[in-house]
C-alpha positions in Angstrom: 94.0 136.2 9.3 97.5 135.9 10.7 96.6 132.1 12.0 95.9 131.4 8.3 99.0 133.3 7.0 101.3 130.9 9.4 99.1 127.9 8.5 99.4 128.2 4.8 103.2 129.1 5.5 103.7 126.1 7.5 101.9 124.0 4.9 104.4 125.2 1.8 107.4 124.3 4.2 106.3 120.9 4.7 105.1 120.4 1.7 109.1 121.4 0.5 110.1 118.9 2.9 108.3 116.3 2.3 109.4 116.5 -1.6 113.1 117.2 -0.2 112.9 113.8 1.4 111.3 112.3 -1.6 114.1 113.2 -3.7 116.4 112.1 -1.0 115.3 109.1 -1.0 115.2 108.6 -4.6 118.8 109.6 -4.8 119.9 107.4 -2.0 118.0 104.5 -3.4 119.7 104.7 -6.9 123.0 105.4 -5.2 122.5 101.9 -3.0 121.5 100.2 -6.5 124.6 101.6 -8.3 127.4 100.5 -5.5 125.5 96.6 -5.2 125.4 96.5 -8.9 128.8 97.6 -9.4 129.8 94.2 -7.5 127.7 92.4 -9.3 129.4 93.4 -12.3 132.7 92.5 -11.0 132.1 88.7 -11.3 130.3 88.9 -14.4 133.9 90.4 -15.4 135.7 87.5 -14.5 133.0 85.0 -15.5 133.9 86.4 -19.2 137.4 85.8 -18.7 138.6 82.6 -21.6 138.9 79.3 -18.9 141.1 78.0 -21.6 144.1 80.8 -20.8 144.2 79.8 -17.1 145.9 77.0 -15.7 144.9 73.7 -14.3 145.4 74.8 -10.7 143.6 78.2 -11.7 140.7 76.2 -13.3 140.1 74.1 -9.7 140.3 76.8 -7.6 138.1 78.8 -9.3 135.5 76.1 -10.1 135.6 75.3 -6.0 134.8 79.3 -5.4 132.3 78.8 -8.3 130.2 76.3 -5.8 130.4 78.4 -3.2 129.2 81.0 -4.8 126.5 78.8 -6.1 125.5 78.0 -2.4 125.3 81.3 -1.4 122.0 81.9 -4.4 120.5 78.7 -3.2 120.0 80.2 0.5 119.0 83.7 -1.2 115.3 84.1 -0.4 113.9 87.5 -1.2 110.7 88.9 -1.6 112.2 91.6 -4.5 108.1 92.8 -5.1 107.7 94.0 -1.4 111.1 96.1 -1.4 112.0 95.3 2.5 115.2 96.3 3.8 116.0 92.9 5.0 115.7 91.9 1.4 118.1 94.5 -0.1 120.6 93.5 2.8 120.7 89.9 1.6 121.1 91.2 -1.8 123.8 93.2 -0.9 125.3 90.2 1.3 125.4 87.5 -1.0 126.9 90.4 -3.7 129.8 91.2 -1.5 130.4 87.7 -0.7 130.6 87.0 -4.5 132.8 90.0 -4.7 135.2 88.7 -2.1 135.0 84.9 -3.7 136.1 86.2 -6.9 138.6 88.5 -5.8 140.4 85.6 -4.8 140.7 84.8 -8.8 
């Protein structure tokens, strides 16, 4: 009887771990999702911004960091739909680099 005790007891533990790490997870994931978005938002910003209130030089250099920007989506390949890690690194690469290219603005 005191085997089954210390199995059943055992069991409960990992079964509170397992859901611990569950909702670790789940918390880390939406954490992860938050900070990329939140660069992502950034250049929507600036996107928003009137062109017709900046200057001609403004106008150029922005429009060359525009088509940089737009290189760095034509390499982006992800598969979103089998949630890989590689593919949320590339996510979050091509976000900072947009970050970083309109910061610059």
């Amino acid at each position: 009887m005191a085997l089954n005790d210390a199995y059943l007891g055992s069991r409960n533990d990992l079964a509170n771990d397992i859901a611990m790490l569950r909702s670790t997870l789940k918390e880390a994931v939406q954490a992860y999702a938050l900070r990329v978005d939140g660069m992502i938002t950034e250049a929507v910003n600036l996107l928003a911004e009137d062109p017709l209130a900046l200057g001609l030089t403004d106008l150029q250099h922005r429009h060359a960091s525009m088509l940089k920007a737009r290189k760095l989506f034509a390499r982006l390949k992800v598969k979103a739909h089998r949630g890989r890690r590689k593919d949320l690194r590339a996510i979050e690469d091509v976000a900072g680099r947009l970050r970083d290219l309109v910061a610059e603005w």
